[in-house]
Short mmCIF file of the C-alpha atoms (twelve columns), coordinates in Angstrom:
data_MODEL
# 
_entry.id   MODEL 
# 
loop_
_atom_site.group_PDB 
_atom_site.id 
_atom_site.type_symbol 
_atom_site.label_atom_id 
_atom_site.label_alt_id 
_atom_site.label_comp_id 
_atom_site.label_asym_id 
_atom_site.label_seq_id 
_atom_site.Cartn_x 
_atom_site.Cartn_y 
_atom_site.Cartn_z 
_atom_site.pdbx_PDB_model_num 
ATOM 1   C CA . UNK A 1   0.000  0.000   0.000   1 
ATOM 2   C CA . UNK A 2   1.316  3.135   -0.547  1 
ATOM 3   C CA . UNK A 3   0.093  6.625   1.159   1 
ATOM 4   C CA . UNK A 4   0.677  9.642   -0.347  1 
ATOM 5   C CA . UNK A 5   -2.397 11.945  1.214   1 
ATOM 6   C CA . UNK A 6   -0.818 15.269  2.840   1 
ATOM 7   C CA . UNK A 7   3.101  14.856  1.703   1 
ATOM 8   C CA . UNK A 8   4.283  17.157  -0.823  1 
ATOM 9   C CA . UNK A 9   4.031  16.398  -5.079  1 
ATOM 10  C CA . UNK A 10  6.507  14.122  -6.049  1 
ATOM 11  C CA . UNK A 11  6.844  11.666  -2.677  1 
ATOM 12  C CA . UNK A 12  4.880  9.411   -1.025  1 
ATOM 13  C CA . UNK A 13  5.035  6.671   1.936   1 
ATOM 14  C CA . UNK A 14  5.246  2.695   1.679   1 
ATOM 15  C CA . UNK A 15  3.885  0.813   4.067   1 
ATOM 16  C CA . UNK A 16  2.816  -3.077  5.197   1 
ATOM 17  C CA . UNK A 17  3.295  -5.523  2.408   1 
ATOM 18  C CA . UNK A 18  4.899  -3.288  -0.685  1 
ATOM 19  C CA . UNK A 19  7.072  -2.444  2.225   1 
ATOM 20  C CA . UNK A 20  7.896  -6.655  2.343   1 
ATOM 21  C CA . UNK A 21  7.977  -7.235  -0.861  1 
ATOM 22  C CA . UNK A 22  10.597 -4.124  -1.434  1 
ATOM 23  C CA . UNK A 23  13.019 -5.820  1.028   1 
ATOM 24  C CA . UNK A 24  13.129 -8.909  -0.161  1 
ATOM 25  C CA . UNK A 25  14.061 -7.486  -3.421  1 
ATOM 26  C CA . UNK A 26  16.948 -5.974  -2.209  1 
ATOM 27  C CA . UNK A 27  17.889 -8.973  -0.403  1 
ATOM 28  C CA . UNK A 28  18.021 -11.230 -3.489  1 
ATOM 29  C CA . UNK A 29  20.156 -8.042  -5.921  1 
ATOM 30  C CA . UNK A 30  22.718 -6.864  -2.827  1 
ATOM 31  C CA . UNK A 31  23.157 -10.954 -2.360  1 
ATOM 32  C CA . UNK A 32  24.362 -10.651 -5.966  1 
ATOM 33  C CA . UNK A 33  26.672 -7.665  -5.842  1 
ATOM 34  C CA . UNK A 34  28.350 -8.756  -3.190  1 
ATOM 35  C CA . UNK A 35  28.834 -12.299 -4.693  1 
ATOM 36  C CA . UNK A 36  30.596 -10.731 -7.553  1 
ATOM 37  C CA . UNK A 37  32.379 -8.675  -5.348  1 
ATOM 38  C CA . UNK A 38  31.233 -5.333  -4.801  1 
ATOM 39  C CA . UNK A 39  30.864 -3.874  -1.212  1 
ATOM 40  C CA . UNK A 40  28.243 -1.019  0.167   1 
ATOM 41  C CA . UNK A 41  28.935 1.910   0.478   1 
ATOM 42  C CA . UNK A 42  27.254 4.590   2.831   1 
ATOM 43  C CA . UNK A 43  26.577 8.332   1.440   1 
ATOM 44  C CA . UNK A 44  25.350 11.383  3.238   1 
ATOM 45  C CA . UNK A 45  21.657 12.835  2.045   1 
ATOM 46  C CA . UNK A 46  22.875 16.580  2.718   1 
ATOM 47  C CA . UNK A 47  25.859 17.780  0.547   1 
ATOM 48  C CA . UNK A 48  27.581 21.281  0.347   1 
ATOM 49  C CA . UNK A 49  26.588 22.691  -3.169  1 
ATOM 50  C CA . UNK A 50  29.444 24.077  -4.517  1 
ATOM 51  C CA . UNK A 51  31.362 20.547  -4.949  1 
ATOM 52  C CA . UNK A 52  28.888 19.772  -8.016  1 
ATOM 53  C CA . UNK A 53  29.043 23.190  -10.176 1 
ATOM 54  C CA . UNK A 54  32.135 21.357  -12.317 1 
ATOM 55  C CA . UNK A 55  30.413 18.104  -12.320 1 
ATOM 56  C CA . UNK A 56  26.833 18.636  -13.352 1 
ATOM 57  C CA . UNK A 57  25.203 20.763  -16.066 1 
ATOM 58  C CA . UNK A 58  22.948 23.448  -15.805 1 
ATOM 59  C CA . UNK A 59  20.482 21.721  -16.308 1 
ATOM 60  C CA . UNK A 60  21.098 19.296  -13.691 1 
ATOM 61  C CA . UNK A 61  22.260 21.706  -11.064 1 
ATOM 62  C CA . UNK A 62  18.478 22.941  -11.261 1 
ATOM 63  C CA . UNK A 63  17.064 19.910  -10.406 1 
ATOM 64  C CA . UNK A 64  18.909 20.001  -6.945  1 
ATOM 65  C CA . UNK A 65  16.921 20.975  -3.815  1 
ATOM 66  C CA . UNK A 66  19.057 23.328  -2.112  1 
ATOM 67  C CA . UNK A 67  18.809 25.638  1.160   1 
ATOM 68  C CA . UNK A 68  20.565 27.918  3.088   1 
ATOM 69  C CA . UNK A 69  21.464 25.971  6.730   1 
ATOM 70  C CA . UNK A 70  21.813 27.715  10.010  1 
ATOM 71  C CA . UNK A 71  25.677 28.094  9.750   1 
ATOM 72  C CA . UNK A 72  24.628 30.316  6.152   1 
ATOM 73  C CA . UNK A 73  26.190 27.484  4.129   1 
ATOM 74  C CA . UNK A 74  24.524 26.368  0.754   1 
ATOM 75  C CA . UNK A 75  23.439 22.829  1.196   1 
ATOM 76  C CA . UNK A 76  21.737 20.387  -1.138  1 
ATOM 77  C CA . UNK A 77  19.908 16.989  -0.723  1 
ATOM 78  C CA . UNK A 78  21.545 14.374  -2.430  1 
ATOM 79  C CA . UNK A 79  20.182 14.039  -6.104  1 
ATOM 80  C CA . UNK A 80  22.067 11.564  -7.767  1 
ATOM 81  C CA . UNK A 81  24.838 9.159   -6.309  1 
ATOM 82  C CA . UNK A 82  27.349 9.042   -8.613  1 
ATOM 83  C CA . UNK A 83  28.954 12.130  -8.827  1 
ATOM 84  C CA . UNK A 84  28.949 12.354  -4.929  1 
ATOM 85  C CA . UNK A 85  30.543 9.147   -5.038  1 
ATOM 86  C CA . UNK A 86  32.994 10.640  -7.356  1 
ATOM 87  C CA . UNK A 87  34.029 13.765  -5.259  1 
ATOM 88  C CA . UNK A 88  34.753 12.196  -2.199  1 
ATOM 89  C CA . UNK A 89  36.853 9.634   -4.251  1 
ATOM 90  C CA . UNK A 90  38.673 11.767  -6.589  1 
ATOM 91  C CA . UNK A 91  41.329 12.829  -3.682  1 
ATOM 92  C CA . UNK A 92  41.771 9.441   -2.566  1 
ATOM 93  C CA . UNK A 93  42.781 7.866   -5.172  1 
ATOM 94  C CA . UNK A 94  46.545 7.345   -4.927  1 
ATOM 95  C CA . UNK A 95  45.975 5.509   -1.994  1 
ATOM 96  C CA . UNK A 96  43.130 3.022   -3.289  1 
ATOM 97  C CA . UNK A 97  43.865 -0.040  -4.869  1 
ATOM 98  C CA . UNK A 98  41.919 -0.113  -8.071  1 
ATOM 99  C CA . UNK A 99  39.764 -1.827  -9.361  1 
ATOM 100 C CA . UNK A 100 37.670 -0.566  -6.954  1 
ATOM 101 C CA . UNK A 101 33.897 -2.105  -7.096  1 
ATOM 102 C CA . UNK A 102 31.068 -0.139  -4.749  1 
ATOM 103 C CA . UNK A 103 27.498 -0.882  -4.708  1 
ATOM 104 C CA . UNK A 104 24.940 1.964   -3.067  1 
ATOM 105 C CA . UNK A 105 21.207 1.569   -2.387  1 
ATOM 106 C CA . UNK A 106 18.933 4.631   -0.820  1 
ATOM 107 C CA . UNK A 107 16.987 7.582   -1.683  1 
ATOM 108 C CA . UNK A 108 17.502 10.549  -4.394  1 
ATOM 109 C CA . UNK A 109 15.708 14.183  -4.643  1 
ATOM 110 C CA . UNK A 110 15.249 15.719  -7.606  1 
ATOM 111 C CA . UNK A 111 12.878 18.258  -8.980  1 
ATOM 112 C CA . UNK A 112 12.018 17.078  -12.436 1 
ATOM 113 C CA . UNK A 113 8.805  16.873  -14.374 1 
ATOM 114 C CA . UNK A 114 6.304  14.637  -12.776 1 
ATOM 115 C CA . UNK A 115 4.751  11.967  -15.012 1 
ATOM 116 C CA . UNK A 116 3.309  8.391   -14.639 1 
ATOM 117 C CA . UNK A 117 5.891  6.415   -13.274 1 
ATOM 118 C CA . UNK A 118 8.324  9.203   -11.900 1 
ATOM 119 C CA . UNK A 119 8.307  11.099  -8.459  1 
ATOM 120 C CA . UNK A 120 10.562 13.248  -6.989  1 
ATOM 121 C CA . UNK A 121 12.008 11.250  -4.225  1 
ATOM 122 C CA . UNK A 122 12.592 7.643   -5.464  1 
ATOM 123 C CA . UNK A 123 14.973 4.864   -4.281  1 
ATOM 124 C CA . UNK A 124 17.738 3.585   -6.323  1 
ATOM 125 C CA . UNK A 125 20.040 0.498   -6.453  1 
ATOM 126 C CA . UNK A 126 23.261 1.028   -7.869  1 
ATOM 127 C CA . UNK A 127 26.800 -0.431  -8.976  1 
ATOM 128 C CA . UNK A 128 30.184 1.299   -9.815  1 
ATOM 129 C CA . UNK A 129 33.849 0.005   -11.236 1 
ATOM 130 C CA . UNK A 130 36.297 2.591   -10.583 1 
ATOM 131 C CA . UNK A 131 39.647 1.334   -12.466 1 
ATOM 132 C CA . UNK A 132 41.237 -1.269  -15.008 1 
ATOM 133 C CA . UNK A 133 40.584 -2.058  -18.381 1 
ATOM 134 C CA . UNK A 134 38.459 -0.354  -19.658 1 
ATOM 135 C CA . UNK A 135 36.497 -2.727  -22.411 1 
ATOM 136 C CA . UNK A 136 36.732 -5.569  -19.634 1 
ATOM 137 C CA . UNK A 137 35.048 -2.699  -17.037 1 
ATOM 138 C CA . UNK A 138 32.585 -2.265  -19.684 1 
ATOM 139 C CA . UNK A 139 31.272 -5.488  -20.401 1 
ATOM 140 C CA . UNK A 140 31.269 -6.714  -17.266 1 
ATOM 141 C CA . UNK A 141 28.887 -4.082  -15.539 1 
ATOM 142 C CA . UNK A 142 26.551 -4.486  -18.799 1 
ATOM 143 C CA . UNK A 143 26.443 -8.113  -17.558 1 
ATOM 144 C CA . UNK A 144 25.897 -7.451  -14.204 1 
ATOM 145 C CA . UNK A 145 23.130 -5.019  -14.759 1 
ATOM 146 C CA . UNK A 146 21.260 -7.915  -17.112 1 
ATOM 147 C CA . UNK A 147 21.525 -10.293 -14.581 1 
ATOM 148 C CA . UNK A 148 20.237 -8.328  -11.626 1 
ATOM 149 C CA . UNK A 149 17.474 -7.211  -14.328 1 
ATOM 150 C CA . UNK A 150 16.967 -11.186 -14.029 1 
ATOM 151 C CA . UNK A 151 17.299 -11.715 -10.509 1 
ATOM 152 C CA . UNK A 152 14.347 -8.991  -9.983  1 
ATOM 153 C CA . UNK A 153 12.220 -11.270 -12.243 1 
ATOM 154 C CA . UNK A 154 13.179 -14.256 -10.134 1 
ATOM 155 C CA . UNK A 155 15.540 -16.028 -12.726 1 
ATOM 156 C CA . UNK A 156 18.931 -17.222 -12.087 1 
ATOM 157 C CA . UNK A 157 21.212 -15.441 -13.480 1 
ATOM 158 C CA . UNK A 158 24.384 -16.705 -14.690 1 
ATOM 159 C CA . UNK A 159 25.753 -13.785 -16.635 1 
ATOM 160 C CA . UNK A 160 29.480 -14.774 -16.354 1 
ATOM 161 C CA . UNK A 161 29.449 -18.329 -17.795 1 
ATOM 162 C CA . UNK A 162 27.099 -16.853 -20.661 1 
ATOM 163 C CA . UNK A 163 29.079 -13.869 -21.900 1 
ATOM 164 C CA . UNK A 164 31.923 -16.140 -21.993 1 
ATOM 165 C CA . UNK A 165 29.751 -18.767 -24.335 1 
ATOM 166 C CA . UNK A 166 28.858 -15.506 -26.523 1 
ATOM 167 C CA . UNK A 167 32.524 -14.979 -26.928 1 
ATOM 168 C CA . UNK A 168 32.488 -18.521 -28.590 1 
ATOM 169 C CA . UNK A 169 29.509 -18.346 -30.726 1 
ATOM 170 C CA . UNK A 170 29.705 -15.177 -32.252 1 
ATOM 171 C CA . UNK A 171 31.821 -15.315 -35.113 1 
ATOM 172 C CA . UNK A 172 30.630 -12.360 -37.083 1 
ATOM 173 C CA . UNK A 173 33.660 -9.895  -38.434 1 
ATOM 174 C CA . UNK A 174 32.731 -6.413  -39.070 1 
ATOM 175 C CA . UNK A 175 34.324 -3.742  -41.031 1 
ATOM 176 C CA . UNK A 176 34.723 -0.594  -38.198 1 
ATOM 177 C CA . UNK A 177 33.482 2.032   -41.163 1 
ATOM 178 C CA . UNK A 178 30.967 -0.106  -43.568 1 
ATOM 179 C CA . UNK A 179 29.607 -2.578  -40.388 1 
ATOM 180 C CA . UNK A 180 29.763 -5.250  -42.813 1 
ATOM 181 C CA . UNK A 181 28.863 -8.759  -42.170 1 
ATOM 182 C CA . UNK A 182 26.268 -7.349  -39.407 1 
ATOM 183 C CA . UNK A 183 23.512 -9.448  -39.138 1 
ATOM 184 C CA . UNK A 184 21.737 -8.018  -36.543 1 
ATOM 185 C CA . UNK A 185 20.552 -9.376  -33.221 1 
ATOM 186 C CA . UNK A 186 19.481 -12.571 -33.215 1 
ATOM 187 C CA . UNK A 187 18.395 -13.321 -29.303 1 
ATOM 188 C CA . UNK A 188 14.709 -12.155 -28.252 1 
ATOM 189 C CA . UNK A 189 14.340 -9.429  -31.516 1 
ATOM 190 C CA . UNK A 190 10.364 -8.752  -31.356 1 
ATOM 191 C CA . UNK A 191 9.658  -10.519 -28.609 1 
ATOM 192 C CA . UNK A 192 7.105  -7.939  -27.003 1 
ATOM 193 C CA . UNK A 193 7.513  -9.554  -23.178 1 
ATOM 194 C CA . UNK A 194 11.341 -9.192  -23.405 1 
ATOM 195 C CA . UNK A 195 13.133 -6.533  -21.521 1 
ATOM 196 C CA . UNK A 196 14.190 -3.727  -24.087 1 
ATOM 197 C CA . UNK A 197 18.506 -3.096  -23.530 1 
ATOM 198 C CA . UNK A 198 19.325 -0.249  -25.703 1 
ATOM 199 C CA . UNK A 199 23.188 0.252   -26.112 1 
ATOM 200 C CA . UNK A 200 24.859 3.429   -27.219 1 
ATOM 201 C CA . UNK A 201 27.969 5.839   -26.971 1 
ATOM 202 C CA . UNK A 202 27.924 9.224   -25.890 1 
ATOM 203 C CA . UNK A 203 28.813 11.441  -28.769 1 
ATOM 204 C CA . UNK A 204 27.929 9.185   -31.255 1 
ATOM 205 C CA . UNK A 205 26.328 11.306  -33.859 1 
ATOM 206 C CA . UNK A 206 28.156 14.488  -33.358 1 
ATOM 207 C CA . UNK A 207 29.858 14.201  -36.300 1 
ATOM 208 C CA . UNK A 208 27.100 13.715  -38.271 1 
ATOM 209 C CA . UNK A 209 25.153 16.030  -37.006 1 
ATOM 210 C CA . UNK A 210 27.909 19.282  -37.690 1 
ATOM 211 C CA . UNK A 211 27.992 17.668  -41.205 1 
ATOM 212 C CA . UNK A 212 24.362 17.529  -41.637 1 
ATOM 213 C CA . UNK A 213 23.380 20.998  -40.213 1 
ATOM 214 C CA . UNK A 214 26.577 22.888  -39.180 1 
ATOM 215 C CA . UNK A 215 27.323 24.252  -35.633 1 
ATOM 216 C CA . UNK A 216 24.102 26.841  -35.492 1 
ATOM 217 C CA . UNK A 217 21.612 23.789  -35.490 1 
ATOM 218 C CA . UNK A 218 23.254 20.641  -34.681 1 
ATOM 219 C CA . UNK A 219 21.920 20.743  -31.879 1 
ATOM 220 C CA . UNK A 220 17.856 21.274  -32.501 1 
ATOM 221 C CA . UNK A 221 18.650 18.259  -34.688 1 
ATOM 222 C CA . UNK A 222 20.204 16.292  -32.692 1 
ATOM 223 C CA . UNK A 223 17.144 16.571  -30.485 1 
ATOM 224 C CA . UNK A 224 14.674 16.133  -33.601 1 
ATOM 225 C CA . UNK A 225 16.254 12.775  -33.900 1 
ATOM 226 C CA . UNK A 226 16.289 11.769  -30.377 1 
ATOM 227 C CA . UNK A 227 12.394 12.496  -30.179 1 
ATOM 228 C CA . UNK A 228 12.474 10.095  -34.010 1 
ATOM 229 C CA . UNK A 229 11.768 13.008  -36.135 1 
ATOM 230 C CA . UNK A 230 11.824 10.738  -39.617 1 
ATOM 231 C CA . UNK A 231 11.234 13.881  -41.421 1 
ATOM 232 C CA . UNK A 232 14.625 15.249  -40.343 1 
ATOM 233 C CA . UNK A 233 16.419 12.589  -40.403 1 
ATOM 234 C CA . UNK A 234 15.128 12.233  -44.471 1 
ATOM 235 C CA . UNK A 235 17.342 15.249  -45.208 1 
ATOM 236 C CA . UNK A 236 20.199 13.859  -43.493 1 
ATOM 237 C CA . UNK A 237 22.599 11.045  -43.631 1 
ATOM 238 C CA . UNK A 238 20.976 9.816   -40.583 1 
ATOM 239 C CA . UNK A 239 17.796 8.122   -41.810 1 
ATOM 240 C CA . UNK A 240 18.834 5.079   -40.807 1 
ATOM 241 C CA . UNK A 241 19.865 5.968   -37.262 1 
ATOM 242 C CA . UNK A 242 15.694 6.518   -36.407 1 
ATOM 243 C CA . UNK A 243 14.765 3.522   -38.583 1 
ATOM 244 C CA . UNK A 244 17.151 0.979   -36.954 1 
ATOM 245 C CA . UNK A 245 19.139 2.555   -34.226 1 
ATOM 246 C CA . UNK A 246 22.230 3.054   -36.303 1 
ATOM 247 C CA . UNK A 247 23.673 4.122   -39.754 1 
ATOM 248 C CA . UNK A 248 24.194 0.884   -42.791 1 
ATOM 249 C CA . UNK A 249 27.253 2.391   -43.601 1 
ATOM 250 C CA . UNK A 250 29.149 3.881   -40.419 1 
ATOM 251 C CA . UNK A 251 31.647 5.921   -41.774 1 
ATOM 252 C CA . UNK A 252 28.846 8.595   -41.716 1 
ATOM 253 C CA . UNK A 253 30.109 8.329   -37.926 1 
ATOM 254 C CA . UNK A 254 33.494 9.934   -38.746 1 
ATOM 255 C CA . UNK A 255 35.703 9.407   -35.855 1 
ATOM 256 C CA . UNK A 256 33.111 7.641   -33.627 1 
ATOM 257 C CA . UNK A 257 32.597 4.789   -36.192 1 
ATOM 258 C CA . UNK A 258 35.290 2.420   -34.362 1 
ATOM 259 C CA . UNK A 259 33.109 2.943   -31.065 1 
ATOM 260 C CA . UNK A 260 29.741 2.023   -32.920 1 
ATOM 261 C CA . UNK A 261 31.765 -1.448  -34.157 1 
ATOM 262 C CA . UNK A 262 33.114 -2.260  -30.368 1 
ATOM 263 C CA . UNK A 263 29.330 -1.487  -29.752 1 
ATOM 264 C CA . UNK A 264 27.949 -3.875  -32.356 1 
ATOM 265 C CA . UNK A 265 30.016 -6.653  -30.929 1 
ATOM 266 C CA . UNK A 266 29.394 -6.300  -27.244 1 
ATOM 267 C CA . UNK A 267 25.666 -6.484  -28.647 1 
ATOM 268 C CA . UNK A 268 26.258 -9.338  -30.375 1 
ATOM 269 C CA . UNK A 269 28.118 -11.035 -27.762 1 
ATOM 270 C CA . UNK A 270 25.241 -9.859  -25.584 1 
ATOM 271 C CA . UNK A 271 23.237 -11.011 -27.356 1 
ATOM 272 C CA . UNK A 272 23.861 -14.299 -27.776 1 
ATOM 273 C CA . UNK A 273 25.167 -15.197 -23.846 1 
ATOM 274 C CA . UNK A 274 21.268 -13.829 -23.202 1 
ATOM 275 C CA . UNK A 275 19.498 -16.081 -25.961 1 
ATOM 276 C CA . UNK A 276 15.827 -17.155 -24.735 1 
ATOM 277 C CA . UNK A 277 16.073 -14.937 -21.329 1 
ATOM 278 C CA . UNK A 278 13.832 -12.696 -22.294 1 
ATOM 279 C CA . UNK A 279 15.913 -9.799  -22.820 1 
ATOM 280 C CA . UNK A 280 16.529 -7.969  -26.226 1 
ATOM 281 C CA . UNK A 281 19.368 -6.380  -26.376 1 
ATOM 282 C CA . UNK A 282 20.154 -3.680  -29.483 1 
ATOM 283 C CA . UNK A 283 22.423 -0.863  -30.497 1 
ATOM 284 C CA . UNK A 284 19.952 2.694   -31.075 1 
ATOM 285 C CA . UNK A 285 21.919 6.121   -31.395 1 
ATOM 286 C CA . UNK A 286 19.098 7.495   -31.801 1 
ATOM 287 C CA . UNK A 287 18.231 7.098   -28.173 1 
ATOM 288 C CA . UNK A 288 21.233 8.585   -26.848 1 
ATOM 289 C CA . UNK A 289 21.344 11.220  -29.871 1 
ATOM 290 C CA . UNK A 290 20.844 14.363  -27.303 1 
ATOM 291 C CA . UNK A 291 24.170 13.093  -25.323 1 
ATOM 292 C CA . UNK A 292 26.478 14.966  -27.113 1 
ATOM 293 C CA . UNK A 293 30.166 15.673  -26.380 1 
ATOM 294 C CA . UNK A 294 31.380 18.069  -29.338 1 
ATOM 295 C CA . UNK A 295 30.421 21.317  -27.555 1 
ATOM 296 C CA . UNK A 296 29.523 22.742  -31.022 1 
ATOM 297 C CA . UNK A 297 26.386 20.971  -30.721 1 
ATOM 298 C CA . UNK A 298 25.296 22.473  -27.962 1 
ATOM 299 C CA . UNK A 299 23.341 19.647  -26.044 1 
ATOM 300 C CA . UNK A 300 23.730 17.056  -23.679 1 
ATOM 301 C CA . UNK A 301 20.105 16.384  -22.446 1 
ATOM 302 C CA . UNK A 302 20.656 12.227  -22.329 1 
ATOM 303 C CA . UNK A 303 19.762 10.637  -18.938 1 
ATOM 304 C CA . UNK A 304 22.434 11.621  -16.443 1 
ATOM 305 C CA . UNK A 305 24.554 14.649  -18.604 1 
ATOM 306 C CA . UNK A 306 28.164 13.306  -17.650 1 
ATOM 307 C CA . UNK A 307 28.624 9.940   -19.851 1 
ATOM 308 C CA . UNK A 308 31.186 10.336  -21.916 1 
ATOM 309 C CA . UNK A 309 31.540 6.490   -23.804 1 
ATOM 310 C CA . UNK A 310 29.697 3.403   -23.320 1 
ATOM 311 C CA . UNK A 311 25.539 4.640   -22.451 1 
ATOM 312 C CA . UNK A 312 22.835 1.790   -21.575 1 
ATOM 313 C CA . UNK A 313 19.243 1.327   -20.154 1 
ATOM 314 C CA . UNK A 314 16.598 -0.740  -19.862 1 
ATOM 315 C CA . UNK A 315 13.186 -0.582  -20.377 1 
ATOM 316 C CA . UNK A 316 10.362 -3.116  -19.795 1 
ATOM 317 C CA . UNK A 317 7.725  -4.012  -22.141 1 
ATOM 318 C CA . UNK A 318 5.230  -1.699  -22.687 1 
ATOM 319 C CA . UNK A 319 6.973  0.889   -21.278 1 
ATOM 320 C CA . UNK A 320 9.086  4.150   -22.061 1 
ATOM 321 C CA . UNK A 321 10.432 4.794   -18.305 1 
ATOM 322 C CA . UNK A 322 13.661 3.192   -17.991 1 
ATOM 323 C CA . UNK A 323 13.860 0.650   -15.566 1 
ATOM 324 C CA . UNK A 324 17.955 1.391   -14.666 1 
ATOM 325 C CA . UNK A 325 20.777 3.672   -17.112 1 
ATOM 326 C CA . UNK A 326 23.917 3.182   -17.043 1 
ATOM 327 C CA . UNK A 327 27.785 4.178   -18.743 1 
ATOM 328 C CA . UNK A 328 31.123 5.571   -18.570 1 
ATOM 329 C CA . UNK A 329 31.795 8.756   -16.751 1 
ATOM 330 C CA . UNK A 330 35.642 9.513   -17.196 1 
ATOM 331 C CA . UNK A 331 35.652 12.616  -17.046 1 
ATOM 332 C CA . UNK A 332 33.543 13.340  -14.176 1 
ATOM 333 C CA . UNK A 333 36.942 12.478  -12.422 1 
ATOM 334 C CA . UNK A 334 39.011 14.664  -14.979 1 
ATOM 335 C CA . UNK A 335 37.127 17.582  -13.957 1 
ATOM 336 C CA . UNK A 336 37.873 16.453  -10.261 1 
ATOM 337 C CA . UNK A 337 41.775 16.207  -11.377 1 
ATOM 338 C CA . UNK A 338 41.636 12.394  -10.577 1 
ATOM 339 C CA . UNK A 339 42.398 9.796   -13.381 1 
ATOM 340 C CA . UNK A 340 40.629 7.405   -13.256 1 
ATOM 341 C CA . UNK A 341 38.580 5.400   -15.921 1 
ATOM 342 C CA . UNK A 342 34.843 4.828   -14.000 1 
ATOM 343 C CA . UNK A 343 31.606 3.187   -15.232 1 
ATOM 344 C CA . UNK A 344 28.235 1.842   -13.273 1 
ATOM 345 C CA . UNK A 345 24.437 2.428   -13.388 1 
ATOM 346 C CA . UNK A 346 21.319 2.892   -11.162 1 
ATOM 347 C CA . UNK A 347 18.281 1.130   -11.067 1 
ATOM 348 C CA . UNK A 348 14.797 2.252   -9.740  1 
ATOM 349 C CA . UNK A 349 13.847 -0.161  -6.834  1 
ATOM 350 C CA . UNK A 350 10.298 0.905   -7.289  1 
ATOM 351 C CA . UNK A 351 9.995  -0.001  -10.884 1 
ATOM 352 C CA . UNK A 352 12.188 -3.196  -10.053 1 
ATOM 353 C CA . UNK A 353 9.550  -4.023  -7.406  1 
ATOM 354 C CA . UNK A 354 7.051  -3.876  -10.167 1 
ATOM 355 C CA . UNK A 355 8.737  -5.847  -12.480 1 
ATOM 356 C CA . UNK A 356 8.854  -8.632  -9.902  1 
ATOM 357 C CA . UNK A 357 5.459  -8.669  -8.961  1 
ATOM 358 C CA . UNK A 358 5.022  -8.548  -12.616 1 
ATOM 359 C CA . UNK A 359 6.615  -11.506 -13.219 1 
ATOM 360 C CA . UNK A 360 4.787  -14.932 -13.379 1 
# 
């Protein structure tokens, strides 16, 4: 049951048995990230402001509820874990041993648009690799956020064994410019009950979008095709990119092409370790077309503003609220004067509760 009479837009109370079932949730998921070997960490709610002007965009500095405390210093609730995470890291870091793996669980305050399915304060569940190779960092959080996408619909989940069997079986070889020899996803494409995974890279399209429309209205187009304007991408080399996620011939890509190939095979290899779970996994730029990097273009509204490579969520059927996002944050440290290479994701334990219950 949940109770939201008298409490301000955006919250509300859980009590008695969504309460239960909420737990037990996070039993089964923190069971498996500690079991691949991530430990909890503990963050504040209340933050000084000023930390987060480098790390966050305008646009997400907004969406922090801030206040003046006694003492006359700015304060904010905590609104997202990651970069907090971040700054109190960044100093550190010569004296961590890396790879560092960090799991976090609690409530976030925002103030964002309310629609069905989104509040302002909200619980999330989340995972972060701070260190080694990157590639290696990369697929192995993708798996880890599939499989506790499984574990919240019951199943066992195994990712590890699988994504090494994917390495065997797919034995596709693509050019990094033309994507030949792509054959597309063949695991749980048009299944309307799977889980949607959409895959991307930050910055994909930037390229593309300066050569399509120049550096006064990259931008509006890059948010045209994000919101799968087909009319706008028809006078563009980009057609393709609304129509199946990404371009036939990726040289259109420029410099980002090789990233859209590593992409296509981490699908692939995805793809096939997941075969018959229930999960469709694909690569859409379109999706992620708003998260630029190329200041020219003059956005970067994607779904946290600091990914700066690998970009991922999840979505289930029927739905367009993602269930978890996810990707690689480098720079978030750069601007913090660490180095350090850094991906992870959140999920929504609310929405995870529902896709439990959901589940037969």
């Amino acid at each position: 049951m949940r109770i939201s009479a008298g409490l301000p837009t955006g919250v509300s109370a859980a009590l008695f048995d969504s309460v239960k079932r909420r737990r037990r949730l996070e039993a089964r998921l923190t069971a498996l990230l500690e079991e691949r070997g991530f430990a909890e960490v503990l963050l504040p709610i209340l933050d000084y402001f000023e930390p987060y002007r480098p790390l966050l965009q305008e646009r997400l500095l907004k969406q922090l509820y801030r206040f003046v405390d006694r003492d006359g210093q700015l304060l904010v609730l905590r609104g997202d874990f990651t970069p907090m995470l971040a700054r109190l890291l960044a100093p550190h870091l010569d004296d961590l041993e890396l790879p560092l793996c960090l799991y976090y669980r609690g409530d976030v305050v925002r103030h964002q648009p309310l629609r069905p399915g989104r509040m302002r304060e909200y619980s999330q569940l989340g995972a972060e690799l701070l260190g080694g190779d990157r590639a290696e960092a990369d697929e192995r959080m993708l798996t880890l956020f599939l499989d506790l996408l499984l574990q919240a619909r019951g199943e066992d989940p195994g990712g590890a064994e699988r994504l090494d069997a994917g390495h065997e079986h797919v034995q596709r070889h693509r050019s990094p410019v033309s994507g030949e020899g792509d054959e597309g996803d063949e695991g749980d494409e048009g299944d309307g009950a799977a889980l949607r995974v959409v895959l991307g890279v930050a910055g994909a399209l930037d390229e593309a979008l300066l050569a399509a429309a120049g550096e006064g209205a990259a931008g509006q187009l890059a948010l045209r095709i994000a919101g799968r304007d087909r009319s706008a991408a028809a006078r563009t080399l980009l057609s393709d990119v609304v129509e199946r996620g990404y371009p036939s011939d990726l040289s259109v890509l420029g410099g980002r092409a090789p990233a859209v190939a590593d992409l296509l095979g981490i699908r692939d290899r995805l793809a096939a370790a997941y075969r018959g779970r229930g999960i469709e996994v694909e690569v859409d730029l379109a999706e992620f077309a708003a998260s630029a990097l190329d200041p020219r273009v003059g956005v970067s509204a994607g779904p946290r503003g600091y990914y700066d490579g690998l970009m991922f969520a999840a979505y289930a059927p029927g739905t367009a609220l993602a269930l978890g996002v996810g990707g690689r944050y480098d720079k978030v440290f750069r601007s913090l004067s660490g180095d350090c290479s850094a991906v992870g994701f959140s999920c929504g334990l609310d929405l995870l509760t529902e896709l439990a219950e959901a589940a037969p």
